[in-house]
N, C-alpha and C positions, 0 to 999 in steps of 0.2 A: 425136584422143583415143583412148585405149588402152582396150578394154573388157576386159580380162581381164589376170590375173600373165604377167609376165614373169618366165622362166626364167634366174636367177642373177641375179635382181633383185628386193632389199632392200626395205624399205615402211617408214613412217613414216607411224600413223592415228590420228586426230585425233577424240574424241569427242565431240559436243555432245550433252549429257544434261539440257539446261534448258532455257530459253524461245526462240522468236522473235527475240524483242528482246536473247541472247543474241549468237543467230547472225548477224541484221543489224550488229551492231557487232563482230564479233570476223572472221567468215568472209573481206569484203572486204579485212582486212587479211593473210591470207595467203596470200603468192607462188606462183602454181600452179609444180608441179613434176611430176613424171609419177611421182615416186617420191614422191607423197602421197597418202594418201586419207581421204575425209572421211566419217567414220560419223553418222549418224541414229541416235541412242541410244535404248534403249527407254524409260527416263523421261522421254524428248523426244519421242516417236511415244505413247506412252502420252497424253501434255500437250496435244500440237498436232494428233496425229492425221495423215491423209496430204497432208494441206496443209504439214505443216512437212517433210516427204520432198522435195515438191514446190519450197519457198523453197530449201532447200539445192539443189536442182536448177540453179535460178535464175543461182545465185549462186557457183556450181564445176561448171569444165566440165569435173573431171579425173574419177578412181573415186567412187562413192559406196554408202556399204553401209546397207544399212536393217535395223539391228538387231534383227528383231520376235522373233527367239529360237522361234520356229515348234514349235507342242505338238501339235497337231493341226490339221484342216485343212487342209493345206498350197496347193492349187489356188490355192483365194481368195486365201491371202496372198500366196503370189507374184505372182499376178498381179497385185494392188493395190500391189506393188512394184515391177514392174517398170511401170504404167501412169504411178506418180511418177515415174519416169527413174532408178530403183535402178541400179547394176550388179553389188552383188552384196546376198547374204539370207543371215542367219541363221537354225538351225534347233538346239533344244534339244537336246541330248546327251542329254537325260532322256528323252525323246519315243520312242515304243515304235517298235520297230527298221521297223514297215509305212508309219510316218510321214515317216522319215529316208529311206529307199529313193525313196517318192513325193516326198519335196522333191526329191530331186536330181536326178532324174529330169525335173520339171518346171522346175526351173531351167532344166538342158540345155535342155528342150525354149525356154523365152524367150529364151536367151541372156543368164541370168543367173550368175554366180558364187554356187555355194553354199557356205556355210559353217557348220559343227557345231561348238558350243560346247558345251566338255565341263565348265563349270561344271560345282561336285557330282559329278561321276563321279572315281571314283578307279583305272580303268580305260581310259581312251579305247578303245585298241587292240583292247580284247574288246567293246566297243558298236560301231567297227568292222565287224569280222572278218564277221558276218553279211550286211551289205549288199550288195548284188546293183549297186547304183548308188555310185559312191564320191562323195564331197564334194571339190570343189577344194581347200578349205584346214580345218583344224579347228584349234581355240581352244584352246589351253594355259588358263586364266581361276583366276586365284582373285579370287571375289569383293570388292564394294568391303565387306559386312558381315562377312568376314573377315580384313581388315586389322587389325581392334581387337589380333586373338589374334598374339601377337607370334611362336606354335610355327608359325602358316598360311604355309606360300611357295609360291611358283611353282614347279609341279614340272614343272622343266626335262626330267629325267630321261624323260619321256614324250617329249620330243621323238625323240627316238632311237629309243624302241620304236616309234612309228610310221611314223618314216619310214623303218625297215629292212626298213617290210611294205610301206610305200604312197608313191608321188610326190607326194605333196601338199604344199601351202603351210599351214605352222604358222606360226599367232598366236599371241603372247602377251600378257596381256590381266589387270593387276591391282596397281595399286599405283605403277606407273612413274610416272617424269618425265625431265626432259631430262636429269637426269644417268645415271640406270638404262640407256638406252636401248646403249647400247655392252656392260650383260650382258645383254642378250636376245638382241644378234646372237651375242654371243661365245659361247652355249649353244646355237645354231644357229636363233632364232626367222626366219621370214623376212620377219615383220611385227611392229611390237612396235605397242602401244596405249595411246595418252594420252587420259587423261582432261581436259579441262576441267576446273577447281573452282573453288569458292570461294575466299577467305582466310580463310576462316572456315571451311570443313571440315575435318575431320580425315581427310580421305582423301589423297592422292597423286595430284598430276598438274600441268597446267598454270595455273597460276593465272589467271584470267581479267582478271586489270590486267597483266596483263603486255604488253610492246610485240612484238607478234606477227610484227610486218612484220620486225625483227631477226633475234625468238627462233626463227621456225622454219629457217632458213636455216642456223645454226649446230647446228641441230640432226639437221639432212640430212648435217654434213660428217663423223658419224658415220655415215650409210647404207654 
């Protein structure tokens, strides 16, 4: 099993953002692939706590990201991420610039993938530019409370600024489904991100009746 990106290699991530009894019924039915990975949502770690890190552990033996979006503190939470069998962590873009240095830092130091989620910044590249420690990949994100406003998009356009400063792996991260996922490569994302949903929500992503063991395999033949 692969603990870290592969260079000129594609991703396809996989959210659970609800229950247990969610990811019992949904996780076993899809296909490990090397070019999938399965995120630990933070309204799922918020819900289940580091037990529900730990069930996804369990139950995929490929990447797995444990979304905790890291504001401060950073020590602890990595380390109670990497103790669930993480392999990689997120850390808030918001998070003042001694936080972000110390995540990443400490990640390297577990042999963790870190990852900067620039929700809310309308800048990536200048929160950035300061760090002494770089992040392996950083989050394009437009929030799921920002889908309502029909002017909110993914701004692609940041991918380029930062990777014309920095080698890193860009995610993209808001709104997607299986049909989207062919514009986020084609704007250069190197990982795009699906949400799990409802049918009953008004957000973007995978619906969770849907037959998995199919739908993700046809959705790889785009990677």
């Amino acid at each position: 099993m692969s603990r870290t990106f592969k260079t000129n290699q594609r991703y396809v991530q996989i959210a659970f953002n609800h229950t247990t009894a969610e990811v019992v019924r949904i996780l076993p039915n899809i296909p490990y692939d090397p070019r999938l990975i399965i995120e630990a949502g933070t309204p799922f770690i918020k819900r289940e706590g580091i037990a529900g890190i730990r069930l996804i552990r369990r139950l995929w033996r490929g990447l797995l990201v444990a979304d905790l979006k890291v504001t401060d503190g950073a020590y602890e939470e990595v380390k109670f991420a990497h103790a669930a069998g993480a392999n990689a962590v997120t850390a808030a873009g918001t998070a003042p610039t001694e936080t972000l240095d110390f995540f990443n830092e400490i990640c390297e130091k577990y042999g963790l993938l870190s990852m900067i989620d620039m929700l809310g910044q309308e800048k990536p590249l200048r929160k950035l530019l300061p760090l002494k420690f770089k992040p392996k990949a950083v989050v394009i994100h437009k929030g799921r409370d920002e889908e309502i406003n029909p002017r909110s998009i993914i701004r692609y356009k940041d991918i380029n600024k930062v990777r014309s400063k920095y080698g890193v792996f860009i995610s993209v991260a808001g709104g997607l489904d299986h049909d989207s996922v062919r514009k986020a490569y084609f704007n250069g994302a190197d990982i795009a991100v699906l949400n799990i949903v409802k049918s009953s929500d008004e957000n973007r992503g995978l619906i969770d009746t849907m037959n998995f063991r199919s739908l993700i395999p046809s959705i790889l033949k785009e990677v």
